[in-house]
C-alpha positions in Angstrom: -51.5 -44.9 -19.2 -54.2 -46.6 -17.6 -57.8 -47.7 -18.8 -60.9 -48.4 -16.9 -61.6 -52.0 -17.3 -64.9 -51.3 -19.0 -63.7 -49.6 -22.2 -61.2 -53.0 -22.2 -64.1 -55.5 -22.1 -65.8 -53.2 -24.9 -62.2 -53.7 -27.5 -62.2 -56.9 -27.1 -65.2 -58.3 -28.9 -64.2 -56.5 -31.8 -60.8 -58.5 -31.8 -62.2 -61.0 -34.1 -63.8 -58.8 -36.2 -60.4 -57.3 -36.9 -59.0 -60.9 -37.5 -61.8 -61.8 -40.1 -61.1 -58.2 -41.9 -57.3 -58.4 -42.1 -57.6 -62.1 -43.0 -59.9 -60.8 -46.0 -58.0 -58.0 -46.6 -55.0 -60.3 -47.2 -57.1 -62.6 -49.5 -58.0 -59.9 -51.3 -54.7 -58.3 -52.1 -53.3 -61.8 -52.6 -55.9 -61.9 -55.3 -55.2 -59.0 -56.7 -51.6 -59.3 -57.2 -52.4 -62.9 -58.7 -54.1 -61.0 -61.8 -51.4 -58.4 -63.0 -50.6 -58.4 -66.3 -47.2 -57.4 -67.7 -45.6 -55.7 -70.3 -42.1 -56.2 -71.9 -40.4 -53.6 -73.0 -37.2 -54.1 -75.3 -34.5 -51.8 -76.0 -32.6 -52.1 -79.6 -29.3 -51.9 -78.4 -25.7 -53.3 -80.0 -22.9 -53.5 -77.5 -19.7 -55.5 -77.9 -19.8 -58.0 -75.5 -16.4 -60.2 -76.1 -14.6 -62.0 -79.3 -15.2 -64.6 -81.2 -13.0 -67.4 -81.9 -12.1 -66.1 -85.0 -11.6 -62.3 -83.2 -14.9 -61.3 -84.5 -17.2 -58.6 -82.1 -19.5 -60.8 -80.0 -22.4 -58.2 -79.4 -25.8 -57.9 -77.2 -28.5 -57.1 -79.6 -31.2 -56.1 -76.8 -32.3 -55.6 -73.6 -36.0 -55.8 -72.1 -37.4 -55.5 -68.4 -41.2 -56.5 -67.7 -43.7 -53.8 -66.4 -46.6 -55.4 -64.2 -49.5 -53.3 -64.5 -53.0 -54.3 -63.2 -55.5 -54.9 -66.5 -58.3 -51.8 -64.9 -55.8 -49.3 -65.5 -56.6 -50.4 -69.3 -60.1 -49.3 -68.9 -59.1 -45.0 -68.4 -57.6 -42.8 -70.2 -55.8 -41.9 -67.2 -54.4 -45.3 -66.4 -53.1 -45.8 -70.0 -51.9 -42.6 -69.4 -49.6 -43.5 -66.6 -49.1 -47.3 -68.0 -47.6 -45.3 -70.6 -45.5 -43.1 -68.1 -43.9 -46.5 -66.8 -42.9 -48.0 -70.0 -40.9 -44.8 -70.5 -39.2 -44.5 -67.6 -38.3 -48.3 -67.7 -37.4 -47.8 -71.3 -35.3 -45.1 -70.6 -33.6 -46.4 -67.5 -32.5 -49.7 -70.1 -31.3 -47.4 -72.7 -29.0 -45.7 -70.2 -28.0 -49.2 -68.8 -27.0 -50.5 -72.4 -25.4 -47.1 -73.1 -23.1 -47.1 -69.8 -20.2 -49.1 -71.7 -19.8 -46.0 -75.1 -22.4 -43.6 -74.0 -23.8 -42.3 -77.3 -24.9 -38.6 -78.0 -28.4 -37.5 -76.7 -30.2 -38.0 -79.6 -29.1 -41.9 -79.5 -30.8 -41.9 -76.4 -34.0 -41.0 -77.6 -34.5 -42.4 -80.4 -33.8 -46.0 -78.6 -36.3 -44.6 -76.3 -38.8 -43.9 -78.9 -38.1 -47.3 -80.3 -38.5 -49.1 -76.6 -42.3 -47.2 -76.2 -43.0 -47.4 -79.5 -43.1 -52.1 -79.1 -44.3 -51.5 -75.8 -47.6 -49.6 -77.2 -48.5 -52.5 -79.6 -48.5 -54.6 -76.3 -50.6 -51.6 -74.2 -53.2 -51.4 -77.7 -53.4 -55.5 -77.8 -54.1 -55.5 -74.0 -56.7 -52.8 -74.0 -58.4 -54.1 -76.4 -58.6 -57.7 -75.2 -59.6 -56.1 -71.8 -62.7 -54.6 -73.8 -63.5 -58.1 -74.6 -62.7 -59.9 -71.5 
C-alpha cells in the first residue's frame, strides 16, 4: 500500500518521541520490578527421602516457593485479597508436589494447605503493616 509522502514527513518527527517514551517506559517497569517484595510460603511436609547409614528413614521435612507481589497491593482490601489467592494456589500446588511420592487422603491435603496460608498470612499482616508505616 502506498502513502503520499506528506503524511511520511508528518510520522517521522514523532519518531523520537516514541524513542524517549519507550525508553521511559522501560525505566519505569525496570523500576518497578526492582521493588517487589516476596513471600515464602512453606509446606509441613515429611517424605522419606533415602536411608541412613544405620538404615534409618532420611526424610524432607518441608518445602517452600517465594511469591513476588508488589507492596501497593498491601494497601486494598482487594489486593490482599488476591495476594491471598496466590499464596493458596502456590500452597496448594507444593502440597500436591510433596504428596506425589504416598498421596495422602483429601483431608491431608487441606490441612497442609491450611497450614502453608496460615505462615504465609503472618508474612502478608507483617508486610501490610510495615507498608502502613513506610
Amino acid at each position: 500500500m502506498r502513502h503520499p509522502m506528506n503524511s511520511m514527513r508528518r510520522a517521522r518527527p514523532s519518531l523520537p518521541v516514541m524513542i524517549a517514551l519507550g525508553t521511559w517506559a522501560c525505566a519505569w517497569i525496570g523500576t518497578q520490578a526492582a521493588e517487589l517484595q516476596e513471600l515464602t510460603v512453606t509446606v509441613p511436609a515429611t517424605r522419606t527421602v533415602g536411608r541412613d547409614a544405620n538404615g534409618a528413614p532420611v526424610q524432607q521435612v518441608t518445602a517452600s516457593a517465594r511469591v513476588p507481589y508488589d507492596p501497593v497491593m498491601l494497601t486494598t482490601p482487594s489486593g490482599r485479597a488476591r495476594l491471598q489467592e496466590r499464596v493458596t494456589e502456590v500452597a496448594r500446588k507444593l502440597c500436591r508436589q510433596v504428596s506425589d511420592a504416598t498421596p495422602p487422603p483429601a483431608t491431608a491435603e487441606d490441612s497442609c494447605v491450611q497450614q502453608a496460608v496460615q505462615g504465609a498470612k503472618v508474612q502478608i499482616a507483617a508486610a501490610a503493616i510495615a507498608q502502613k508505616a513506610g
